[in-house]
Phi, psi and omega in degrees: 000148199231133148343095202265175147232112181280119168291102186253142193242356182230159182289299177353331189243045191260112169345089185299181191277349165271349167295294167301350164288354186273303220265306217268341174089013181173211155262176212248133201238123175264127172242132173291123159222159202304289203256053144148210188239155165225116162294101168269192190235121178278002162237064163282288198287338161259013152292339199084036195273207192245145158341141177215104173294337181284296158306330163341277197281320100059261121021306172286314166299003202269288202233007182303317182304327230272350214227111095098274202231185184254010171257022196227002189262131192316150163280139153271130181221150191081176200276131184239152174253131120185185246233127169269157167345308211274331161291067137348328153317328184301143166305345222250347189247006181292000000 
C-alpha cells in the first residue's frame, strides 16, 4: 500500500476533523512545515503504515537542521493532507 498525499488547494476543500480523520486512518496530528500544515495519522509508525515520500521530504526540508546526522531524521508515514499557507481561511490554522 502506498502512502497519498492529498493537496488542498481551495478553501472549499478544507477538511472537517472527520474528514481527515477518514483520509489520514486515525487521529490526526498537524505537523508545521514552512508553507503550510501536514494532517498526519499520530500512530502512524506504530501502525506500520508506509513511508509517504512526498510529506517525507516536506518535512525533512523542515526540520533537517534539528538533527545529528541525515540517517537519523524522522519520516512522515501514512496518508497526509496538506494545506498551505496561502489558505489562511482554513480551520487549521485558527
Amino acid at each position: 500500500m502506498l502512502a497519498k498525499t492529498k493537496q488542498i488547494l481551495d478553501i472549499k476543500d478544507d477538511p472537517s476533523l472527520k474528514e481527515a480523520q477518514a483520509f489520514v486512518g486515525g487521529y490526526v496530528e498537524m505537523v508545521r512545515v514552512g508553507d503550510g500544515i501536514l494532517l498526519v495519522n499520530e500512530e502512524a509508525k506504530l501502525k506500520g503504515l508506509p513511508i509517504n515520500d512526498w510529506a517525507s521530504v516536506k518535512y525533512e526540508k523542515e526540520y533537517a537542521d534539528a538533527y545529528v546526522s541525515s540517517w537519523d531524521v524522522p519520516t512522515i508515514d501514512g496518508n497526509a493532507i496538506y494545506i498551505p499557507n496561502t489558505l489562511t481561511k482554513s480551520q487549521w490554522f485558527s
